[in-house]
N, C-alpha and C positions, 0 to 999 in steps of 0.2 A: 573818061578818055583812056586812061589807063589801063584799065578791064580791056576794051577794044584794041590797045596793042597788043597786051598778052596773047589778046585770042588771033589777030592776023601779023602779026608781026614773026618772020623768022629767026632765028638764035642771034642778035646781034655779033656783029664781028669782035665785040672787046669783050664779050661773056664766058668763055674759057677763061681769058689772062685772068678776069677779075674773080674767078673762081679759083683759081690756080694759086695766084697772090693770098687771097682769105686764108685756103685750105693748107700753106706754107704757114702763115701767122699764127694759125690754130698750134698746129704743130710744135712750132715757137714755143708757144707759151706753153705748151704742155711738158714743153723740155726744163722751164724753168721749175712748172712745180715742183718735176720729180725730182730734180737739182735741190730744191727746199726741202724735198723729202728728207734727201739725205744727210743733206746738211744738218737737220735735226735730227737725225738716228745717228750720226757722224756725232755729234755733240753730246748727244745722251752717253753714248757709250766712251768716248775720249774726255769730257767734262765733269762727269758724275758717275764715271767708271762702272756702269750699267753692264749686266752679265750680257752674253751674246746674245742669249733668246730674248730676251728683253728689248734689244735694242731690235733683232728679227721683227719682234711682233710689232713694237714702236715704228720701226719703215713699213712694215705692211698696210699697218693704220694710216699713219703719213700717206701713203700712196692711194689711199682712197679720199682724201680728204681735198675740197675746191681749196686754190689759191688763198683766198681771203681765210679761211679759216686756219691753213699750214702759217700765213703770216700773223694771226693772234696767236698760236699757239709760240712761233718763235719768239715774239714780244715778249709773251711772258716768262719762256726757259731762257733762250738764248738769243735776246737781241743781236739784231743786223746794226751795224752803223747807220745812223740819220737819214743821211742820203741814199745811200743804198735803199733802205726800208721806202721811205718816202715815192723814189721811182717803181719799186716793184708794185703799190698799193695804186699808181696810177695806171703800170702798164696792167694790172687786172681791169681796171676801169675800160681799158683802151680793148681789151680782150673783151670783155662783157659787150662793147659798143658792136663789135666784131661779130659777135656769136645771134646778139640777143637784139639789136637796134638798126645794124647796119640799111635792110632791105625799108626797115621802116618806115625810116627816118630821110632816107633816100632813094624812095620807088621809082623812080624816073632813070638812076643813075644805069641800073640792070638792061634798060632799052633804049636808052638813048645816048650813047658814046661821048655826042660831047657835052653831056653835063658829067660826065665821071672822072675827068680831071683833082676833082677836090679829095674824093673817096681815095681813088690812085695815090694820090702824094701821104694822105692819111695812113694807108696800110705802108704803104712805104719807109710813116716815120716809123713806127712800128715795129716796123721788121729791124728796124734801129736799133732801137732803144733795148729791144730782146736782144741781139749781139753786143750790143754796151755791157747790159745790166748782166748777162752769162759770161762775159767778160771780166766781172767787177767778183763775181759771186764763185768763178773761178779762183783770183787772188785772195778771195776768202777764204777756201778752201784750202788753200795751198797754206797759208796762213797758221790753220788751225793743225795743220798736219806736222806742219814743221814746228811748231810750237810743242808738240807732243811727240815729237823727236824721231820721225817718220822721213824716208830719205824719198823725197817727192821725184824723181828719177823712177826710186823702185814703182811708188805707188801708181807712176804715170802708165808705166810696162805694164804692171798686173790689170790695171784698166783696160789698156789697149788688148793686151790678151783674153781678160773677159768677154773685151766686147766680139773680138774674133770667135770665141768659142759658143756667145749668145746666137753672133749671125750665122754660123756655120748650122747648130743648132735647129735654128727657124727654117733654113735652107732646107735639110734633111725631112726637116717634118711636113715642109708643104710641096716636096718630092713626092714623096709618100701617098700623099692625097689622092 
């Protein structure tokens, strides 16, 4: 039955949002990893006073590495608090359901509007628990910075400046194009 709405069925009216919504959560969570990237190259280098390259090539790697694996490697250098660790290893879970189960597990939900009510509220906690958990893992950071006697003011600026000088950057170059 299913096959036969694919095939005559027109783009359902809730199939943007519900792509729109996903393709936001994806996002999400790719913000967290790279957050854990750093967090571990942030650690390497302020905790066991790791030369710069070191710590360069440790984010590089970091940066290529899935969630589950950036969080065994932090277990074993530089544990997260309890709970914190505990939510991020489910929001992977919730992300993998996202990427890898969603359509599967829910084929109906894509073309028929009103069973997509459950799936909606799902990516919605979601999108939760990622501003929670980026929240948490913020005061983390802030944490470690000020611990290591970093004036979080400055470091906020030179962020905010980087990330101006990334977008400007990105700008330029698909100018270009």
């Amino acid at each position: 039955m299913l096959a036969e709405l694919r095939m005559t069925m027109d783009e359902p009216p809730h199939f943007n949002e519900l792509c729109r919504q996903v393709g936001c959560v994806v996002l999400q969570a790719q913000l967290i990893e790279s957050t854990l990237a750093a967090y571990l190259a942030t650690s390497l280098r302020l905790e066991k006073s790791e030369a710069m390259t070191q710590v360069q090539a440790a984010l590089e790697s970091a940066n290529r590495q899935t969630m589950g694996t950036l969080m065994q490697n932090i277990r074993k250098q530089f544990p997260l608090p309890p709970g914190i660790d505990d939510r991020i290893w489910k929001l992977k879970d919730e992300r993998n359901w996202l990427v890898h189960r969603l359509h599967r597990e829910n084929e109906s939900v894509i073309f028929l509007q009103d069973q997509s009510e459950h799936v909606f509220r799902r990516i919605e906690a979601i999108a939760c628990e990622i501003s929670s958990v980026m929240t948490e893992l913020n005061t983390i950071g802030d944490t470690l910075m000020s611990k290591h006697g970093f004036d979080l003011l400055e470091v906020r600026n030179l962020a905010v400046e980087n990330l101006k000088a990334v977008t400007a950057n990105k700008c330029r170059t698909s100018l270009k194009k």
